[in-house]
N, C-alpha and C positions, 0 to 999 in steps of 0.2 A: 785687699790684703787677704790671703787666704793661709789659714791657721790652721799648720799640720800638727800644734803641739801644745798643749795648754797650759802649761807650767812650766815657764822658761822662761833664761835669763835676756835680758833686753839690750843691743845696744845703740849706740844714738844712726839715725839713719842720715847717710853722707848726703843724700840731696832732697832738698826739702825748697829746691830754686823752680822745678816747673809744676804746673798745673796741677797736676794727677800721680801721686804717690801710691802704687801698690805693692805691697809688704807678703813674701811666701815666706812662711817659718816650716824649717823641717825637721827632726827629728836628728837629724845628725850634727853634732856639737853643741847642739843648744844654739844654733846662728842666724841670724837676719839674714834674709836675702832681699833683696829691697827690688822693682821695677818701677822706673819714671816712665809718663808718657809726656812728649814732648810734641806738641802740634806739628810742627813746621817736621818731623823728623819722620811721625809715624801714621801710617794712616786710622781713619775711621775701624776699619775692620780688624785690625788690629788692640784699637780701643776695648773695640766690644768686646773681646775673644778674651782681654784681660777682666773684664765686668764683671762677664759670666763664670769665672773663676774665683771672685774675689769676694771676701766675706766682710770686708770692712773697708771703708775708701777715704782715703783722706783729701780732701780737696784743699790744694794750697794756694793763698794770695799775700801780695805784699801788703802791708799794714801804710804803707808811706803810697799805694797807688791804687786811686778809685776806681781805675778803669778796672782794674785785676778782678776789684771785687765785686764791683757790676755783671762780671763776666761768669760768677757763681751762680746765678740768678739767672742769665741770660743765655748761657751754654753750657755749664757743665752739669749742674743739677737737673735741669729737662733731658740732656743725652741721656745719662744715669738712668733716670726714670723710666725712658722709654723703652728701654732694655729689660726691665723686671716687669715682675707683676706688683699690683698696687699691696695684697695681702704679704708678697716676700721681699721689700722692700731692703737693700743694704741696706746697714747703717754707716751713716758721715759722719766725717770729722772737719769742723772746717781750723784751717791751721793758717794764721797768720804769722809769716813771717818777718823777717829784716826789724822786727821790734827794738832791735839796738839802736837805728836810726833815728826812732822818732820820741818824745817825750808826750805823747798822747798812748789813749787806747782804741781802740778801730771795733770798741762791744757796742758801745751805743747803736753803730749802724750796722752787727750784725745780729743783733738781740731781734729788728723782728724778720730778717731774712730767718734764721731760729725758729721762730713761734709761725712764721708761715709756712716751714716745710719740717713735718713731726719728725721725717727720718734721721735730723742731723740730732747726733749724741749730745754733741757740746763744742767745743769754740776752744783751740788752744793757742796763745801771742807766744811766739816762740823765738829765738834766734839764731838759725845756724850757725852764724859765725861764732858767735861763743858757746854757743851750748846749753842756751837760757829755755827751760820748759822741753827739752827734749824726752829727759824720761818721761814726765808727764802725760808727753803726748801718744807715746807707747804704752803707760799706761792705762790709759781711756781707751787706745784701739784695742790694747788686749780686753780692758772689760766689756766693749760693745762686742764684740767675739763672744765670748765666753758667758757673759751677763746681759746678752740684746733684750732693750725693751719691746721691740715689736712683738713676738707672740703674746708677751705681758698685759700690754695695755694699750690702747688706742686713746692718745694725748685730745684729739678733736672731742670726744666723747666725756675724758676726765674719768675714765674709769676702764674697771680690768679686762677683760676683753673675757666672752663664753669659756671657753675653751681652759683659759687659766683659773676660772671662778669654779668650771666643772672637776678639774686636777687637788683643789685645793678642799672643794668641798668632802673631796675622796680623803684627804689627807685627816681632814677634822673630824671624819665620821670613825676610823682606823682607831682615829688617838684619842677618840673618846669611848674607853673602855668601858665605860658601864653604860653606856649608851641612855645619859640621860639630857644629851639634848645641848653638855655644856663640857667647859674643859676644867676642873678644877685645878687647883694646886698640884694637886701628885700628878696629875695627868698633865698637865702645864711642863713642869719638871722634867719627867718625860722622857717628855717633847724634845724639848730644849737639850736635853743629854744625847739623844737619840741622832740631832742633827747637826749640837754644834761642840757635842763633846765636854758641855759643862753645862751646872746644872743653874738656875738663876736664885740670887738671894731672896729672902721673904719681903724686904723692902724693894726690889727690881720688882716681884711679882705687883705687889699693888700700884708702883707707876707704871705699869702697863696698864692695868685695870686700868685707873684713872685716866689715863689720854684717852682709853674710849670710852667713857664715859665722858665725858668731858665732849664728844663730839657726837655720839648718836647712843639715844636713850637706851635701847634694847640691847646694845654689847654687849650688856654685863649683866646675868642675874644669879642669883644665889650665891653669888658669892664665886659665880664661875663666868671662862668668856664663853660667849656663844658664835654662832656661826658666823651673823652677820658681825661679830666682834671681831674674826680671827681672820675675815675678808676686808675689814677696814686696816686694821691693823697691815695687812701686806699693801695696799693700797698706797699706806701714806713711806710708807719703804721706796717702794717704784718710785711713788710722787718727789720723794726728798732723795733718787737720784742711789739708792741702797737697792738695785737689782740681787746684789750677788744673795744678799737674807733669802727674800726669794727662791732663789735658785738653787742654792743650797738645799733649803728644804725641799723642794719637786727632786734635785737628781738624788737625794736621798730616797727617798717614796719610789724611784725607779723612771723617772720622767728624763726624755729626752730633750733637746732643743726644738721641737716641733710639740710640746708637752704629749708626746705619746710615750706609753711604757714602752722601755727598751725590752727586743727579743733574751738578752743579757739575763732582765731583770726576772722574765718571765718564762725561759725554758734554763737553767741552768745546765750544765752539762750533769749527765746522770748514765753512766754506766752499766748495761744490762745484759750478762754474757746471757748465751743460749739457753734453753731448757733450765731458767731461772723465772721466779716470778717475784711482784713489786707488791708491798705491803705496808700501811701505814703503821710508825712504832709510835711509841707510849708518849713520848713529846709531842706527837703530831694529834696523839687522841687527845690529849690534857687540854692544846690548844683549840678544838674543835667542840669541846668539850664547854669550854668558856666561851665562845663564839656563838655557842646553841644558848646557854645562860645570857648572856647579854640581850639577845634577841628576845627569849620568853618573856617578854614583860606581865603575863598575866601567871609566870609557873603554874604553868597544867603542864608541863614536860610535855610539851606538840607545840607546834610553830604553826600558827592560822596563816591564812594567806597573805594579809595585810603584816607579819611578822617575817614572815619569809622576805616580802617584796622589799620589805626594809633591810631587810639583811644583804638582799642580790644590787642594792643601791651602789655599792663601789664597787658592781661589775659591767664592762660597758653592754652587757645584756643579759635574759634574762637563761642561766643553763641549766636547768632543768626545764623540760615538757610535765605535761599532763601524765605523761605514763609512768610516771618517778612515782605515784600516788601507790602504784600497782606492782610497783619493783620491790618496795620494803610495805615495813609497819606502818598501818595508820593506827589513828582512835576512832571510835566510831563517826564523827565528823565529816572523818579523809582528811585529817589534817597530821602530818609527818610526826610521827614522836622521835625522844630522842634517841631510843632506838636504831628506828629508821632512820635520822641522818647520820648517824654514824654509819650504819649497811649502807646507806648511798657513798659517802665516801670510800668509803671500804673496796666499794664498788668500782669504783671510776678512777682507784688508783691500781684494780687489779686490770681491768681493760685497757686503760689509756692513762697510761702513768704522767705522759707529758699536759695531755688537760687536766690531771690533779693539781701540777708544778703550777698551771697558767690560774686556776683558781685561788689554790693557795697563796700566789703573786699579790692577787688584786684584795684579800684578805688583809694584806700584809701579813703575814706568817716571817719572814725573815724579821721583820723591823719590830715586829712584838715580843717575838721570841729573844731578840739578837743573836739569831744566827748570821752565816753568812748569804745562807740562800736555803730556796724552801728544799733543796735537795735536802737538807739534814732531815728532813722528817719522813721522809723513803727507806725503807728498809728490802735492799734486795737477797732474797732468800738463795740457798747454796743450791746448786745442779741436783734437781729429782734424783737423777741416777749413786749419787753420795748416799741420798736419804736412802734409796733401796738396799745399798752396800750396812749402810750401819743399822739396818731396820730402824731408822726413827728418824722422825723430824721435827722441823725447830718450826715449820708452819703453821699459820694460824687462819688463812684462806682457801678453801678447795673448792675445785670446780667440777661441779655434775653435771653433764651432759643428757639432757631428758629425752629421749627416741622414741616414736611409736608412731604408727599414723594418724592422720588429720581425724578428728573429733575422738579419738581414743582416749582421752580425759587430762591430755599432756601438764593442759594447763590450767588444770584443776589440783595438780600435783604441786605444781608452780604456788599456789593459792594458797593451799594446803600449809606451805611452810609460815606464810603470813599468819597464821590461823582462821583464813576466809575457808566459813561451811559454803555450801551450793547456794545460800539463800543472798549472803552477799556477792557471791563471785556474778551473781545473774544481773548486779545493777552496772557492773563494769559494760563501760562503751565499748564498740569494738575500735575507735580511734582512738582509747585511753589504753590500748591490752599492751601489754609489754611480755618481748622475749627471755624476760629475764627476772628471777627474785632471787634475794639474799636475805637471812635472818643469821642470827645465833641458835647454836647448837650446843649441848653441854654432855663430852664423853667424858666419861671417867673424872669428873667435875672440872674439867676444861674447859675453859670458853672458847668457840671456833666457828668461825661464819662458814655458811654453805651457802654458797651461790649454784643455783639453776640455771642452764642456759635451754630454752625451747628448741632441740633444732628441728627444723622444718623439711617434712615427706621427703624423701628423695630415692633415685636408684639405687646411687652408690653417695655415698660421704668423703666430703670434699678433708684434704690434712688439715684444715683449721678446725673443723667439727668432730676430729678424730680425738684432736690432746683434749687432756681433762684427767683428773684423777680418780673417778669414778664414774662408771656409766650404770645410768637408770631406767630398761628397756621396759615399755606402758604398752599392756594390751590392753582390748576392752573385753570384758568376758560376754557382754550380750553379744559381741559381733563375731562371729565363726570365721571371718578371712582376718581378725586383727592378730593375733600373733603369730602369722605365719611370716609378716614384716619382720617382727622382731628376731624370729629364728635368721631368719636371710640378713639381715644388719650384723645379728651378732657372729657369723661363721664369715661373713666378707670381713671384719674388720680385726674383731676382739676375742676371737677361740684361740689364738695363736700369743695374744698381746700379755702384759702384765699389770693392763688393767683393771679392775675389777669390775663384776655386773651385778646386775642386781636384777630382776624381772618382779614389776607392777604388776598384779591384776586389779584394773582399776573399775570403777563402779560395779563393786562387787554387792552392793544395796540390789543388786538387778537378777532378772535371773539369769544364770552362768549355762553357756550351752557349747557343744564340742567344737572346740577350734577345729579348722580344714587344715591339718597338717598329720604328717603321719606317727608322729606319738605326740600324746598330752604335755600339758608346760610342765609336768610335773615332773613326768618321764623325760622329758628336754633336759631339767635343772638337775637330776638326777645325772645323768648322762656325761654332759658337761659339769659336774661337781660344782653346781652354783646353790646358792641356799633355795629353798623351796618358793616357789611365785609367794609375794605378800599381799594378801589381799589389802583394799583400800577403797574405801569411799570418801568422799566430801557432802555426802546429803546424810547429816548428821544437825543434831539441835547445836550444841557448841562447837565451838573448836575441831574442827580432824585432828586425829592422833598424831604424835610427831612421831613415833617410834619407825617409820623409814628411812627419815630424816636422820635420826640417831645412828641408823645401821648405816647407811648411808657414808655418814661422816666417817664412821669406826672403821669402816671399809676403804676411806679413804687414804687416814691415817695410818691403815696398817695394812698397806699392799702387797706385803713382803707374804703376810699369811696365807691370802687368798692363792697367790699365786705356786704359793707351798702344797697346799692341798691339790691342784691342778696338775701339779710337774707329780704327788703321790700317787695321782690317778694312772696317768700314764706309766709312772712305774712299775706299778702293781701290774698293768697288763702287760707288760712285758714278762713278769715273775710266773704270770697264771700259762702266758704260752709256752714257757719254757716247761713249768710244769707238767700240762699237754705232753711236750715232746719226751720227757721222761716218763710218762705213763706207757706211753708207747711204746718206747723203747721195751720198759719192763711189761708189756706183753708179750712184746714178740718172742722175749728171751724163754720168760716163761713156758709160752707156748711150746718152742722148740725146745726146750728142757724136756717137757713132758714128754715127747716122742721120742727119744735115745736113739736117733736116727743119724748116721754121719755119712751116708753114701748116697752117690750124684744118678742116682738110674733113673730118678724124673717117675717112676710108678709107685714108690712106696710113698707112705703116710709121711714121713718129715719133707719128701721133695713135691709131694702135691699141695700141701702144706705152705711152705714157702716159696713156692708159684704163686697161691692164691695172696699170703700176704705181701707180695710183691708186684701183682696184679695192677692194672690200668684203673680197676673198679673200686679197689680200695683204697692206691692210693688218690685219686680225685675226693673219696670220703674225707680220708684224712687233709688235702688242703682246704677243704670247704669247713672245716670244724675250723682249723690254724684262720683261716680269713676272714669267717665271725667275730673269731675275736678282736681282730687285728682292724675291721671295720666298725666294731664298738656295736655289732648288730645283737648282741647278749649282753643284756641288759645289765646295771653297776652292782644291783639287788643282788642278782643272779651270781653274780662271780664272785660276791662277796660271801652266800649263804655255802657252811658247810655240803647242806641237804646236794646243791649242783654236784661238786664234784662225788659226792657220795651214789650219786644215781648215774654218774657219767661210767665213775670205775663200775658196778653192778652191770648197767649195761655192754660195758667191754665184754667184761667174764662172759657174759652169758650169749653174746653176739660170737666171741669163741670159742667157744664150749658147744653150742650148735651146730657151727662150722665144720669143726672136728669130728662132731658124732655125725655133720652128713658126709665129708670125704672117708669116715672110716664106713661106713653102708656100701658105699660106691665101691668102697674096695673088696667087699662079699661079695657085691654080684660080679665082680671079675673072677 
């Protein structure tokens, strides 16, 4: 019988006269579809092709004829078999018919054909011709569908089978919210709401208690059930023939028919347009929050290892490495505060929003919270380009992108934000080192994680290594080739962007000697209108300073300014060479005022005069001043200080004023 449809109306199936009943339900009207197999009619391969299709088999015999049901035993049940695996076993139904006929029951002789082959559900005497046990009998094949005991339990053994003890043990550990080991009352209650939609009376509560106690000593302590209580208790469900209790609770938990969490359960859909990022909201901290409390059983706000391991027990492994140590806060130990599990999270839903969804799953997040899915604790933020229109935004994760070359102190900066001096950053392994830290940051007394990402040496920078909302270029000042990376990164990618930068000078404890490029970072930052290189060390007694970290963030949050000043810069040189060209002008005017010359004979003083200033020689002068500026080779100082133009006009006048008293000489000796 294969079951397109779990919830639907039943009606009686018209031939229940040969062998082999297989039942396709579909979706459309709610209908039976029914296929007999009939020996004499159809062949073996035909059989199979129906087997292998079928989720539930009802094997039919007459009740009034031994030979039929000799024949369950001797052909149809070993065919069956040989067609599955012994672990996927259908489930049977064995269905006696013509029961109208006979004033006996035909259980006695199939009670132990029953108990000798675990697959068959149960045994229905039925009657086609009147209709005696017909629903019945659809009722049991819907529940062996729907309700199968084989992943459940193995009947040979008398107990629940791994796999269902591993799903449930997940289930008890979830619902036992204070994690002490037992399920009490409120947690009981629940439970019980959580999965069957009402909550149990104070008197229901205690005969539950009592049946296991009543059957194994340790069920029950303090007043609460415990593990091995809340696994017998499903046991004697199964055992007394109540799968759906069962079942009910696993597809609530998110469990499939093979007890695996469904992809459903564990990626829900989550919508993420472009140049958006994923952010955990204030539901999602509160629960994570309690999650971290549950585990602390010692409250030192840090999770020891043996706290953690307990915690990662209802995941089928273990997702964080060794380098999670290295990414956030520890205490002095290396043991995660809570801090740092929240920046881990924080973390792994800004990189990989759908491993957040799949953790938050095996948490239960949906079923603690009552939502419908762990989506509700995702917050997707509105398109960057919004935030730059309105200058502000509603974010509360920024990503900084750390550049500079190998050993320039990158990831010392990375440390830094943990509050790791030199002296701890020297025990990290290098199989513990991570490309990545996030802490808390506080602008303007906001709270705001800042995530570092390491990235590593390259020519050019690939478009994932590009996005980020602030970039943080790391020279080293002992090494004379290290910033000339960072000039060549930041002109290949970010002179033009409306990113912001930032320029390290790191291990600045050292002594600082002239970078190999042709002006200082100073004169760089200058140049390009970036704040001036900040110095920075980690071989300090406490703590490194956070205040790059601070600028950092402030820069991130408000890119709309930096990129203000940058678009003034160029402004300004635009205004200074126009400037220029009106200095000029008002020389040459000048100049030829002063001669009161209006005639073209090419020998007097106004027309040799305006030869020269129209000359090859001069103007080349004059494009080479216009192209200085125009290639930013005069310097921001420079074009900013009155004294420049004050010494540009002096030297005009008197560059003309020379000129004139040598063509007026030359005009003596003529």
């Amino acid at each position: 019988m294969s079951w397109g449809m779990k919830d639907v109306g039943c009606v009686p199936c018209r031939m229940l006269a040969w062998p082999l009943v297989f039942m396709k339900m579909f979706k459309i009207m709610n209908t039976f579809f029914t296929l007999s197999f009939v020996e004499a009619e159809q062949s073996d391969e035909q059989l199979h092709q129906e087997i292998s299709q079928a989720n539930v088999i009802c094997i039919v015999y007459a009740v009034n004829n031994k030979h039929s049901i000799d024949k369950v035993t001797s052909r149809w049940i070993p065919l069956i078999n040989e067609r599955t695996d012994k672990d996927s076993r259908l489930p049977l139904i064995l269905v006696g018919n013509k029961s109208d006929l006979v004033e006996y029951s035909s259980m006695e002789t199939i009670l132990p054909i029953m108990n000798q082959y675990t697959e068959i559900e149960t045994c229905v005497e039925c009657s086609a011709k009147n209709l005696k046990n017909i629903s019945e009998l659809f009722y049991y094949a819907q529940k062996a569908v729907l309700h199968p005991t084989g992943p459940l339990y193995c009947p040979e053994e008398k107990e629940m089978k791994p796999a269902c003890i591993k799903a449930l043990t997940r289930i008890f550990k979830i619902s036992d919210q204070d994690n002490d080991g037992t399920l009490n009352d409120a947690e009981l209650n629940f439970f019980q709401r959580i999965c069957f939609n009402t909550p149990l009376a104070p008197q229901a509560l205690e005969d539950v208690k009592n049946v296991v106690r009543k059957h194994i000593s340790d069920g029950v302590a303090d007043s609460g059930l415990t593990l091995k209580g809340f696994l017998f208790l499903h046991t004697l469900f199964i055992q007394r023939g109540r799968h759906e209790t069962t079942w009910t609770v696993l597809r609530r938990f998110g469990y499939d028919d093979d007890l695996d969490l469904t992809p459903e359960y564990l990626f829900p859909l989550l919508k993420i347009p472009p140049d958006c990022t994923t952010e955990l909201n204030h539901h999602a901290y509160l629960f994570l929050q309690s999650t971290f409390d549950k585990h602390d059983l010692d409250r030192d706000c840090a999770l020891s290892p043996d706290e953690l391991k307990d915690l990662f027990k209802v995941f089928p492994y273990i997702p964080w490495g060794p380098d999670v140590n290295n990414t956030v806060c520890t205490n002095e130990r290396g043991w995660i505060t809570y801090q740092g599990f929240l920046s881990q999270w924080t973390l792994t839903t800004y990189l990989d929003v759908q491993r957040c969804l799949e953790y938050l799953g095996y948490l239960g997040y949906s079923i603690l919270t009552e939502q419908e899915s762990q989506a509700s604790a995702i917050t997707v933020t509105r398109d960057k380009k919004i935030d730059l229109q309105k200058k502000q935004t509603q974010r509360n994760v920024f990503r900084c992108n750390v550049i500079g070359m190998k050993n320039c102190g990158k990831s010392g900066v990375l440390q830094a934000l943990l509050g790791r001096n030199l002296m701890r950053q020297k025990k990290i392994r290098d199989d513990h080192k991570s490309y990545y830290a996030i802490n808390t940051v506080y602008v303007y007394g906001q709270e705001k994680y800042l995530l570092l990402h390491d990235i590593s040496e390259s020519e050019f920078l690939t478009e994932a290594e590009i996005i980020c909302d602030v970039v943080c270029l790391v020279y080293d000042v002992s090494n004379p080739k290290s910033f000339e990376y960072c000039a060549r990164i930041f002109k290949q990618h970010f002179m033009d962007s409306r990113i912001p930068c930032l320029i390290i000078a790191a291990k600045s404890d050292l002594h600082e000697v002239k970078q190999d490029y042709s002006i200082s970072p100073a004169d760089f930052c200058r140049k390009h209108k970036m704040p001036p290189p900040q110095a920075f060390t980690c071989n300090t007694a406490d703590a490194p300073s956070k205040d790059i970290f601070v600028k950092l963030t402030t820069m991130a949050m408000y890119p709309e300014d930096h990129y203000r000043n940058r678009l003034s810069r160029d402004m300004g040189n635009t205004d200074r060479i126009e400037n220029l060209r009106k200095i000029w002008v008002f020389l040459k005017t000048a100049f030829h005022a002063r001669l009161r010359c209006m005639c073209t004979c090419n020998r007097c003083t106004f027309c040799i005069c305006q030869n020269f200033l129209n000359s090859d020689l001069l103007q080349s002068v004059k494009n080479k001043i216009f192209t200085a500026v125009l290639n930013r080779h005069v310097t921001q100082a420079d074009l900013k200080s009155s004294t420049f133009w004050l010494r540009a006009s002096f030297g005009a006048t008197v560059f003309a004023v020379l000129g004139f008293a040598m063509y007026k000489a030359l005009l003596k000796q003529r």
